[in-house]
N, C-alpha and C positions, 0 to 999 in steps of 0.2 A: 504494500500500500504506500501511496503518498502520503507524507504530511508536510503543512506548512505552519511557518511561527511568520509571523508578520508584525512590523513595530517598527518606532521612532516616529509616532504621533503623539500630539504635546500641545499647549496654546503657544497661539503667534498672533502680533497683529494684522490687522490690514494692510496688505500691500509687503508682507513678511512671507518667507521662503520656508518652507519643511521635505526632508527627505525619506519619503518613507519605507523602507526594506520589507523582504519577504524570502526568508529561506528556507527550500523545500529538500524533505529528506524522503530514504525508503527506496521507492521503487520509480527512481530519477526517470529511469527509460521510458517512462509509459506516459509521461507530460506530453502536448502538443502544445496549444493554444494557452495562454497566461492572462487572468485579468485584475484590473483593479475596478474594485465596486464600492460603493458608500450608500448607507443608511442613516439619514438623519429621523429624528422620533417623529410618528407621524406624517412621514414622507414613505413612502416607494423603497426599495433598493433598486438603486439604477446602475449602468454600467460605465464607470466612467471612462476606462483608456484599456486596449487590447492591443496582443504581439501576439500574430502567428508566427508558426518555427522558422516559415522565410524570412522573417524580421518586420514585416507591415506592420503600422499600426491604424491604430483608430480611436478614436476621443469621441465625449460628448462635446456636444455643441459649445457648450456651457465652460467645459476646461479648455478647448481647442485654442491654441497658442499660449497657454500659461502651464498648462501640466506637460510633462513628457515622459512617458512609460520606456523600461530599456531590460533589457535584463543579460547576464552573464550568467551562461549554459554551466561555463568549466565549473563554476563556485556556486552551482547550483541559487542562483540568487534571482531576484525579480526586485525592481525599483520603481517609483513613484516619485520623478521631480517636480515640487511643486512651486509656483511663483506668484507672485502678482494676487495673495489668497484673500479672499473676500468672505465676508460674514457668511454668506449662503452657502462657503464652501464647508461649511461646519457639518462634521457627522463621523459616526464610525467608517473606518475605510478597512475591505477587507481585500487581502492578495486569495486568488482564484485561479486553480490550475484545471483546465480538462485532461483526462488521462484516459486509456484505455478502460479503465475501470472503473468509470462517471467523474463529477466532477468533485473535486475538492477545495476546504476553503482554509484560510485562516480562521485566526480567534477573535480575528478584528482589534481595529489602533485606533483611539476617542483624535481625531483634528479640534480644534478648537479656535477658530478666527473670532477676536473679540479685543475691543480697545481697553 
């Protein structure tokens, strides 16, 4: 099986940077696609930023040019740069691996953008 530890979520202010990690162990070979997702309370969980194994990615709307998703295969790791964060960027973020054998998630990281 896969497992992921995901973290280095934290408050920041507006217009403040946070880098968030995600390192997955177990049964490495069986990952394809990588995401990051957030759940603020009484919102949705949505998808925010995706890397397929050719390296493409994809963003929401909403982080598209301030977030950048990246990830390093060798050290088994997945990253979340984030920038430019605004209040609404507030919520649990979790790292999201698809694998041969469904998907798997992190434990989820609290963001917290606030003056």
């Amino acid at each position: 099986q896969v497992q992921l530890v995901d973290f280095g979520g934290g408050l920041v202010q507006p217009g403040g940077s946070l880098r968030l990690s995600c390192v997955a162990s177990g049964t490495i070979w069986k990952i394809g696609t990588m995401n990051w997702y957030r759940q603020a309370p009484g919102k949705q969980r949505e998808l925010v930023a995706g890397i397929v194994p050719s390296g493409r990615t994809n963003y929401a709307d909403s982080v598209k040019g301030r977030f950048t998703i990246s990830r390093d295969a060798a050290k088994n790791m997945l990253y979340l740069q984030m920038s430019s964060l605004k209040p609404e960027d507030t919520a649990v973020y979790f790292c999201n691996a698809i694998t041969s054998d469904g998907n798997v998630w992190g434990q989820g990281t609290q963001v917290t953008v606030s003056s």
